[in-house]
C-alpha positions in Angstrom: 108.9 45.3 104.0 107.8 47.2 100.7 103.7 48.3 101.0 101.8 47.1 97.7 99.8 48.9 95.7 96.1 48.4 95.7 94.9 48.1 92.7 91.8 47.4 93.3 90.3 49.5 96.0 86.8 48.9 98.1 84.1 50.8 96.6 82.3 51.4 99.5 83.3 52.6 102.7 81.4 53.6 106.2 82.9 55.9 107.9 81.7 59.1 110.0 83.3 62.7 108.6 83.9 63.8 112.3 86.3 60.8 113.3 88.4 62.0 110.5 89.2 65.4 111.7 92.3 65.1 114.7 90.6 66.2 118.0 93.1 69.2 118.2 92.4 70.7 114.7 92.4 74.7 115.1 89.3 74.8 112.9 87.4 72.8 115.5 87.2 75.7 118.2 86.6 78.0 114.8 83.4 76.3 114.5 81.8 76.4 117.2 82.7 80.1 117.8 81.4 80.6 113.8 78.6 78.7 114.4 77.6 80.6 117.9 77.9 83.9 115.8 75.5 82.6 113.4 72.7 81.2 115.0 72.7 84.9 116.9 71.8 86.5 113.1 68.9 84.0 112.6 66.6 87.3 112.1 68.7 88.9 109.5 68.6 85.9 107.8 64.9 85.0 107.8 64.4 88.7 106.9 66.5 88.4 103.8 64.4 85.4 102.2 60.6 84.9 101.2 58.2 82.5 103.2 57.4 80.8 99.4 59.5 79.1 96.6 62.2 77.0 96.7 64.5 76.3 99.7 67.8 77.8 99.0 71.8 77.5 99.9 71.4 78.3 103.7 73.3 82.0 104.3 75.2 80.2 107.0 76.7 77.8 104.7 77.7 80.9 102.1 79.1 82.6 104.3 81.4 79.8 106.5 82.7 79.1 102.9 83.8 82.8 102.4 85.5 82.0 106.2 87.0 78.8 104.4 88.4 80.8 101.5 90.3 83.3 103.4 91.5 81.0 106.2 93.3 78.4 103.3 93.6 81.5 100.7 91.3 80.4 97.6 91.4 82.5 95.4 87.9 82.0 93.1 84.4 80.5 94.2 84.6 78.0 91.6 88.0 77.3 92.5 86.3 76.9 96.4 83.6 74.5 94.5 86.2 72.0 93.0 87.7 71.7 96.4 84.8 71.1 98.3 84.1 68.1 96.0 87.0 66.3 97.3 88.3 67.9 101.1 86.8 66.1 104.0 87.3 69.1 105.9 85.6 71.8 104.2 82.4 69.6 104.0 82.8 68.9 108.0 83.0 72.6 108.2 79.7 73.3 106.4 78.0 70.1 108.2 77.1 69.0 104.2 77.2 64.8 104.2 79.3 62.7 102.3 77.5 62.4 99.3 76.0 65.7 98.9 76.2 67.4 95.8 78.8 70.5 96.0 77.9 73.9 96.4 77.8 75.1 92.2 80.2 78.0 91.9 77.0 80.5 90.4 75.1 80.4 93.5 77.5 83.1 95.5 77.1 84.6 92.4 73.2 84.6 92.7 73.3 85.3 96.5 75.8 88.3 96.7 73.5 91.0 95.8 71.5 89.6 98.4 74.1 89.3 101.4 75.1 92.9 99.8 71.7 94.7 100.1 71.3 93.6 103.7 75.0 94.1 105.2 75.4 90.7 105.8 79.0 90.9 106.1 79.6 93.5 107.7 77.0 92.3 110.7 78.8 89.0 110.4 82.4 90.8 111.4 80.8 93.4 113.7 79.3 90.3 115.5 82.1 88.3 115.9 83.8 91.0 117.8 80.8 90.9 120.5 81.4 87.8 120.7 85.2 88.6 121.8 84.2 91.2 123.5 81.3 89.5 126.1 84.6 87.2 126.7 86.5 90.2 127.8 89.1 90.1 125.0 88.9 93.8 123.9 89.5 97.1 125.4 87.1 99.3 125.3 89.0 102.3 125.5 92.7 102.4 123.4 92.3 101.9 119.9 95.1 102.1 116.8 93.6 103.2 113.4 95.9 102.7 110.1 94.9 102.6 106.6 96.0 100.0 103.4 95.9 100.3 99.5 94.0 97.3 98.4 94.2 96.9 94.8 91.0 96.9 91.8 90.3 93.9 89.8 90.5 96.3 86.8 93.5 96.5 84.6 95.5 99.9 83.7 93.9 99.2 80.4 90.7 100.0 81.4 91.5 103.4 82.5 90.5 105.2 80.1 89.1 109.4 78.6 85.6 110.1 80.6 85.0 111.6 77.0 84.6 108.5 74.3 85.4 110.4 71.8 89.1 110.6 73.3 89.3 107.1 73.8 91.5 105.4 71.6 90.7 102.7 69.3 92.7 99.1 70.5 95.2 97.9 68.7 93.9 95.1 66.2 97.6 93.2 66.7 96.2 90.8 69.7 91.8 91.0 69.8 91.7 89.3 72.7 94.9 91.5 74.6 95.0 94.7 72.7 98.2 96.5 73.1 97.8 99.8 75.0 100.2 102.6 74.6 99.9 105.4 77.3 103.2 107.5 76.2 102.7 110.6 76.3 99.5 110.3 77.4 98.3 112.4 80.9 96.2 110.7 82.9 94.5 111.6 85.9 91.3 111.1 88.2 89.5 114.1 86.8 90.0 113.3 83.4 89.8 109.6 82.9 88.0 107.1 84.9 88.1 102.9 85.0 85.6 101.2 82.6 85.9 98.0 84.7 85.5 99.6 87.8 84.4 103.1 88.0 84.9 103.7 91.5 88.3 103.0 91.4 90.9 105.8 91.7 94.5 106.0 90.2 96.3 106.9 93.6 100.2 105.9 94.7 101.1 105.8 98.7 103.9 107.5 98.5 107.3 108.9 95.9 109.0 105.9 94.3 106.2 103.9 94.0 104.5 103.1 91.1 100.2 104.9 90.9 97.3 101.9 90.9 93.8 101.6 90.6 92.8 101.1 94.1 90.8 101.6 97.2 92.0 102.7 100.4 91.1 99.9 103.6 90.6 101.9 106.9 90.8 99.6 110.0 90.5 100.1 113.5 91.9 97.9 116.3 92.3 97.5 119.8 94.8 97.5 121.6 94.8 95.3 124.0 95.2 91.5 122.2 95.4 93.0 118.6 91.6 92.2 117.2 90.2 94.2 114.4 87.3 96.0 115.5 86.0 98.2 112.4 86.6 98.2 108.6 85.6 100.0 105.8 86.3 100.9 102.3 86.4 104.1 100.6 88.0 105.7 97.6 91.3 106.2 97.4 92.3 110.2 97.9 94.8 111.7 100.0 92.3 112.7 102.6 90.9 109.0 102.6 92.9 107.7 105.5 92.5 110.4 108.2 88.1 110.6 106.9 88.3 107.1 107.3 89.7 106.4 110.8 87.1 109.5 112.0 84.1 107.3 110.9 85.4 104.5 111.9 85.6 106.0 115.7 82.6 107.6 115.3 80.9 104.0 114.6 82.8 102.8 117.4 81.1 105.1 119.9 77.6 103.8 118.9 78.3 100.3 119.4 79.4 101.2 122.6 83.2 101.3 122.7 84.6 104.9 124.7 87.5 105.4 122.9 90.0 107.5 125.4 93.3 107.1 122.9 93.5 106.7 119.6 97.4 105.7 117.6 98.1 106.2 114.3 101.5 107.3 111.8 102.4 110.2 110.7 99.9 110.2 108.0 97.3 111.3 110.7 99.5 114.2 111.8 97.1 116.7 110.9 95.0 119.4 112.1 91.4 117.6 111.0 92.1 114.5 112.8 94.2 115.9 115.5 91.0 118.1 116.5 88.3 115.8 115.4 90.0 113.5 118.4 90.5 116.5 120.8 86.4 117.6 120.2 85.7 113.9 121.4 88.0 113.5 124.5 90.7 110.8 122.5 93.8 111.6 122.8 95.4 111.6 119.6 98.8 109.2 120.4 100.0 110.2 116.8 103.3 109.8 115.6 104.6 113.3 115.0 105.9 115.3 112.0 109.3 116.5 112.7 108.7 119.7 110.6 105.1 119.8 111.1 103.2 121.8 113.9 99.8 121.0 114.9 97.7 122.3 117.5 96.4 120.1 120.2 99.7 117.6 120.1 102.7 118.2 122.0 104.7 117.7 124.7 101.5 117.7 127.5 100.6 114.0 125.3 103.5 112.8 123.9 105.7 112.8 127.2 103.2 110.3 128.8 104.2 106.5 129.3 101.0 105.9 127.7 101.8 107.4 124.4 104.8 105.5 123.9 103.1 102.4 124.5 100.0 103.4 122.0 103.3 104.1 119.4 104.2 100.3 119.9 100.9 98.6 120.1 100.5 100.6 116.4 102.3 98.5 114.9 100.6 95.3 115.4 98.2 96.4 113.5 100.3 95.9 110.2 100.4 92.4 110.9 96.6 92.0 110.6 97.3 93.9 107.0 99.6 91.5 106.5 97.8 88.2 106.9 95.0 90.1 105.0 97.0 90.7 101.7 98.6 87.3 101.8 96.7 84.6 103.3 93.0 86.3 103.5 93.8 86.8 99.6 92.8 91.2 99.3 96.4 91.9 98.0 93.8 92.5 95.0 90.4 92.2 94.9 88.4 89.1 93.7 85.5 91.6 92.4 84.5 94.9 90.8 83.4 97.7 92.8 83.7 98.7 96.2 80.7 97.1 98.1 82.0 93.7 97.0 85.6 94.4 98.1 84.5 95.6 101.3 82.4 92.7 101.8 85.1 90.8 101.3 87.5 92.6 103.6 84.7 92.2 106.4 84.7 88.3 105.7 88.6 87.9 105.6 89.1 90.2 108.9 86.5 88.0 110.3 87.8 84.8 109.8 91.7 86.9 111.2 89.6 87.4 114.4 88.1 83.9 114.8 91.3 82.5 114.7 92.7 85.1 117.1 90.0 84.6 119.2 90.6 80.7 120.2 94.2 81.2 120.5 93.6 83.7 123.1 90.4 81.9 124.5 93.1 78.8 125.0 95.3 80.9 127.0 94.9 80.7 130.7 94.8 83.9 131.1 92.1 84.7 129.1 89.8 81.8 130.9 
């Protein structure tokens, strides 16, 4: 029979937020792992904070909402802080009661120089990956390293002469969205610079594709279930990439990881990386060059089973740039500068890992 509409609904309700939420929701095994990590960085946080004034938004909840953002791709804090007024879910998943007030959309604002000054998110990532590997998830020895163009929040518009005094004056047609015309016009890192975002660059990937202002994402994973295991940010040059992926190892070997093979494109078919990896006993499984000659990669590596299977695992890790860009929302950046991007990145890859990490922690194998 046809359902009626109720026009007058109850106006109160008792109800507990945890019965709502189906027993095999994949955000429920997120938690707990989340929540693990966290109560291990109880000293970073007590460190960040003063002993006097006001209690503030607990660090845990700040960051579980930045988890929250790049697992259902929000795009905006205050966007975040609209939702949370009205999703069941995202208040179960920051343990805030029914009737709390929201989270207001200024206090990541307030707060991010503050999870900024002390790493926070980085620590956050970097300790979510102990936590996958004390469950035997990683391997601690064959790594893949790849690199990503993640787009500035500033316009071409704000790239603009060093030199004021060769700047332009806008157009007086629209005040609020001047028109712009670069014909004729060179432009170049050395000579003009983002007023938006200075440490942006102007930098294209490759011929045919159109130059951005952008930063260059270096990540390292391993290779054994695909996690991320390192990520950072830098500037984007044609050098970037290959600097990058030698930090990121180096950083690698102080948290303990003995790297013995290392995969990469042909981007990385060069001389610096190819013997930075030789001066530290990796073997450089790097995808050759076919008119390029570089000592220390031939035949002796590339003729090994193991190099072949380094050249396949490689490729998993465009998948992880791929969820990144799409759902974790760093096609383009949500802030200026490159602290706050790479902050973000951390959070994002975190939240890729966390789910990765209960799939695989569901597997029988993995038990």
């Amino acid at each position: 029979m046809r359902g009626q509409v109720n026009e007058s609904p109850q106006l109160f309700a008792m109800f507990q937020v945890e019965e709502r939420i189906r027993k095999d929701h994949p955000l429920r095994q997120v938690k707990e792992v989340a929540d693990e990590v966290l109560r291990g960085m109880s000293r970073t946080f007590t460190a960040m904070y003063s002993e006097i004034g006001r209690p503030s938004t607990p660090p845990e909840t700040l960051l579980k909402s930045q988890l929250l953002m790049a697992l259902y791709s929000v795009r905006s804090d205050r966007l975040f802080c609209e939702k949370l007024d009205t999703d069941l879910l995202f208040r179960w998943f920051l343990d805030m009661d029914i009737d709390a007030t929201s989270i207001d959309h200024s206090t990541f604002s307030r707060n991010r120089e503050r999870l900024l000054e002390h790493e926070v998110a980085m620590k956050f990532f970097e300790k979510v990956v102990e936590f996958a590997r004390g469950k035997k998830l990683l391997s601690s020895e064959h790594f893949t390293v790849d690199g990503t163009l993640i787009e500035s929040l500033a316009s071409m518009k704000s790239f603009q002469p060093k030199k004021a005094e060769d700047r332009k004056p806008p157009s007086d047609d629209d005040p609020g969205n001047p028109t712009v015309n670069f014909h004729g016009e060179k432009r170049s890192n050395k000579t003009h610079r983002s007023v938006m975002d200075p440490e942006a660059r102007l930098y294209r990937k490759s011929n045919g594709t159109s130059s951005q202002l952008c930063y260059i994402g270096n990540a390292v994973m391993e290779n054994r279930n695909g996690l991320c295991v390192g990520f950072r940010l830098d500037r984007a040059n044609g050098k970037t990439e290959r600097k990058g992926a030698m930090k990121l190892l180096k950083r690698l070997a102080k948290r303990g990881f003995k790297p013995s093979s290392v995969g990469a494109d042909k981007a990385y078919h060069t001389r610096d990386f190819v013997g930075y990896c030789r001066e530290n006993n990796i073997a450089p499984h790097v995808a050759e060059q076919s008119k390029r000659s570089v000592p220390g990669l031939d035949a002796r590596t590339t003729r090994h089973e193991s190099y072949a299977v380094s050249q396949r695992k490689r490729k998993l890790i465009e998948q992880k740039f791929g969820w990144l860009k799409t759902v974790g929302g760093l096609y383009k950046s949500r802030f200026f500068g490159r602290r706050r991007t790479e902050a973000q990145g951390h959070m994002a890859l975190a939240a890729y890992n966390l789910l990765r990490i209960v799939r695989l922690m569901a597997m029988p194998q993995a038990a």
